[in-house]
N, C-alpha and C positions, 0 to 999 in steps of 0.2 A: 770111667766117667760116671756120674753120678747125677738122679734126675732130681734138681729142686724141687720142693712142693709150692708150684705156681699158684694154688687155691690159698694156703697158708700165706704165702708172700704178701696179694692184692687182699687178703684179710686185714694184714697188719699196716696196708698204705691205705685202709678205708675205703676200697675202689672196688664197686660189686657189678662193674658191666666190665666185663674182658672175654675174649678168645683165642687159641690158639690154632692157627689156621696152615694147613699142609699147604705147602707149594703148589702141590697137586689140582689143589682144591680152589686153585684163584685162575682165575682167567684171564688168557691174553685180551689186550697188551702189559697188563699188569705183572700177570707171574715173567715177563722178558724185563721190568722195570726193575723189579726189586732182584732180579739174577745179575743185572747192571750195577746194583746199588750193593752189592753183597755178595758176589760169585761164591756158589757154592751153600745158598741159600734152602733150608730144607722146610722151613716153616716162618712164621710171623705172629707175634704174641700182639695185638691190638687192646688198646682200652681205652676208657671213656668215663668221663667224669660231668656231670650234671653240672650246667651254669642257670642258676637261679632265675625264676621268670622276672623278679623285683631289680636286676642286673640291667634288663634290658632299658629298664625305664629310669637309668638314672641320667644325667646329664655326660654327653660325651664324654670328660676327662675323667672322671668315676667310673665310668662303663667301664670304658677302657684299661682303668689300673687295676680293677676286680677282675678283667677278662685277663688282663696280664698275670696276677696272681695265680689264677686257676692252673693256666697253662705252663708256669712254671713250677707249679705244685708237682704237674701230668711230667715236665721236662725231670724232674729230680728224680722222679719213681722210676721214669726210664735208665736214667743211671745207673740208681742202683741195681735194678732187674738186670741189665747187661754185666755188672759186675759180679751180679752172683752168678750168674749164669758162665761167665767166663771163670771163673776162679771153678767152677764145679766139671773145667774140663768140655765145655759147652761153647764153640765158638758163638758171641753174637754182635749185632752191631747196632746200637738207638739208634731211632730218628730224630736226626735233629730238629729242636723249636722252631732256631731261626733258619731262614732263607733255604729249606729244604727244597729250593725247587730245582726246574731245567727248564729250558726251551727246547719244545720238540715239534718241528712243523708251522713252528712261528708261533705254539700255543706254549704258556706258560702252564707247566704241569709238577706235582711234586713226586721228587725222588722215586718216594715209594708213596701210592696214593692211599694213603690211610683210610679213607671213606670207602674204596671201594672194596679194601680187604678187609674191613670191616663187616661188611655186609657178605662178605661172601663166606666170613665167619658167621655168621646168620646172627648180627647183633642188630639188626636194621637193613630199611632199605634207601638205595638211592631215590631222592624226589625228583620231582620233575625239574628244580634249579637245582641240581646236581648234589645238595645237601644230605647228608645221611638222615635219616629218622629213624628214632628208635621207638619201640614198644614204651618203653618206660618214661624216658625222656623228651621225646617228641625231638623236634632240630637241636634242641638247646644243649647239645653237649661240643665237650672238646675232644680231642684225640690225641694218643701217642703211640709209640709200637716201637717192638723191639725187634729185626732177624735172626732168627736162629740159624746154624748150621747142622741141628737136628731136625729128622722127618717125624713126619706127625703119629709114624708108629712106636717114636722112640721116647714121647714124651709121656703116655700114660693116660691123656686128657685130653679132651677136644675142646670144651666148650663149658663155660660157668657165668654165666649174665643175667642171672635172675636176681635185683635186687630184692632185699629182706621189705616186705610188706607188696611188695608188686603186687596189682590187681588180676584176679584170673576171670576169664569168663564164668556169668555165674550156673551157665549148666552148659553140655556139651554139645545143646541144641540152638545154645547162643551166636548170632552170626557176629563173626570178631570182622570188623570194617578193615579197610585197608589201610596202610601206613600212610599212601601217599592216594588222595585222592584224584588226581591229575585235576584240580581247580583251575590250577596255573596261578593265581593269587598271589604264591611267591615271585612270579616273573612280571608280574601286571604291575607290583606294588616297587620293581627295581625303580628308580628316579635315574638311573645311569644306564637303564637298557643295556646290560650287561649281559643278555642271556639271547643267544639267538637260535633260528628259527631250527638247526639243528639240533639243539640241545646243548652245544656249546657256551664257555662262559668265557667271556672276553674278559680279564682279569683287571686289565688296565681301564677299563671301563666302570671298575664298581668305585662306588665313592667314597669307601671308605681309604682305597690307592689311589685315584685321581690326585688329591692333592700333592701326594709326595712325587705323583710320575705323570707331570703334565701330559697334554696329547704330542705334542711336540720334544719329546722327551724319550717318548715310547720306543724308538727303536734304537736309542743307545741303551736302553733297562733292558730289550731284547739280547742286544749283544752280547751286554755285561753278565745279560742270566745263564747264556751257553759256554761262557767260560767256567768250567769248574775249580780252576785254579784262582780266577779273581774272587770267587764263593768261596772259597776256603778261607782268602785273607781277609774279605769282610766280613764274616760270619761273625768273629769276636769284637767285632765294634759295632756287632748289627743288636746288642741288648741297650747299649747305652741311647740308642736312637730310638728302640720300642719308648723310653721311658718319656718321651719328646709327643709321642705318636698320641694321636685320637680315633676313635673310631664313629666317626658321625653315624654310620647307618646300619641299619640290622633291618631294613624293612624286607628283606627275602627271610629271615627266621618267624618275624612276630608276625608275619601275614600270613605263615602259615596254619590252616586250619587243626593241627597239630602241637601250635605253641602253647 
């Protein structure tokens, strides 16, 4: 077996916020989710790709086909990563684009939750609406990731997320602010009260799903989500409906004091 050069790789797919993160090193419930989603699971390659702040402000169906862009830019790099990775004797397995999720506990959650094992790759932190923020980026990135079947001693690398021109403190007496202020601004600014008083985010509640998954609708999209066998057979009919889809609202990203 042979260790790809993962820095070389996300050199050549333009993508300079990633990490590779030990099983070890993610915490439950998360390192049980991604053992579910991958038995046998030893690490997690995460990355992140910058969605422009001029994105935000375009008209729904713009937004949206630029947001779609990005993320299928992030879905193809996944590809190829797991294919080098498997051809190098490396079991691993993407995260898929579409419909990566589960219902667990009546809460709609994904597979493997990209944001938090992100952060626990120290690319960012969770915010108070449960959004990742990063140093660089602020909210406005996307996400994808790969599982490995290799441990994190086996890969030769931990961590490469610096992008080229990133601003440093300018002396070491400089107080660096926090990522996430606890404002709450992003949860003040939901119009779908999506975000409750636990910290939890009701999925069905944000509005940019509203429309596809009325209130009244909610608990057969529940059902349909714990079936892992009906995900599999929608999954390949689930691009041709992104391309239908709008995303009306981002007001939990651009309200944050971070965007």
């Amino acid at each position: 077996m042979t260790n790809p050069d993962i820095a070389a790789f996300f050199h050549c797919e333009r993508i300079e916020v990633f990490a590779e993160v030990g099983i070890a090193d993610i915490p439950a419930p998360d390192r049980d989710y991604i053992r579910e989603f991958f038995p046998g699971a030893g690490s997690v390659i995460v990355f992140a790709q910058e969605i422009p702040d001029p994105v935000y402000r375009m008209p729904p169906k713009e937004k949206t086909r630029e947001m779609l862009k990005i993320a299928e830019a992030l879905d193809t790099t996944s590809i190829r990563l797991s294919h080098l990775l498997n051809e190098a004797g490396i079991p691993a397995k993407r995260v898929p684009l579409y419909l990566p999720v589960t219902i667990t506990d009546g809460t709609v959650r994904g597979l493997v939750r990209l944001k938090q094992t992100a952060a626990a790759g120290g690319l960012g932190v969770i915010g108070k609406s449960s959004l990742l923020i990063t140093p660089h980026y602020g909210p406005r990135v996307f996400l994808s990731g790969v599982v490995t079947g290799r441990g994190i001693s086996e890969s030769g690398q931990k961590y490469c997320s610096v992008p080229a021109g990133a601003s440093e403190p300018e002396s070491p007496a400089s107080p660096v602010p926090p990522l996430c202020t606890g404002c709450g601004l992003c949860i003040k600014n939901c119009p779908g009260n999506a975000f409750g008083p636990d910290g939890r985010v009701d999925a069905f509640r944000c509005m940019t799903i509203r429309p596809w998954v009325p209130p009244v609708a909610v608990p057969v999209a529940k059902w349909l989500l714990g079936r892992s066998f009906l995900l599999r057979c929608a999954a390949p009919l689930a691009p041709r409906f992104a391309r239908f889809a709008t995303m009306p609202c981002s007001e939990c990203v651009t309200g944050c004091l971070r965007f």
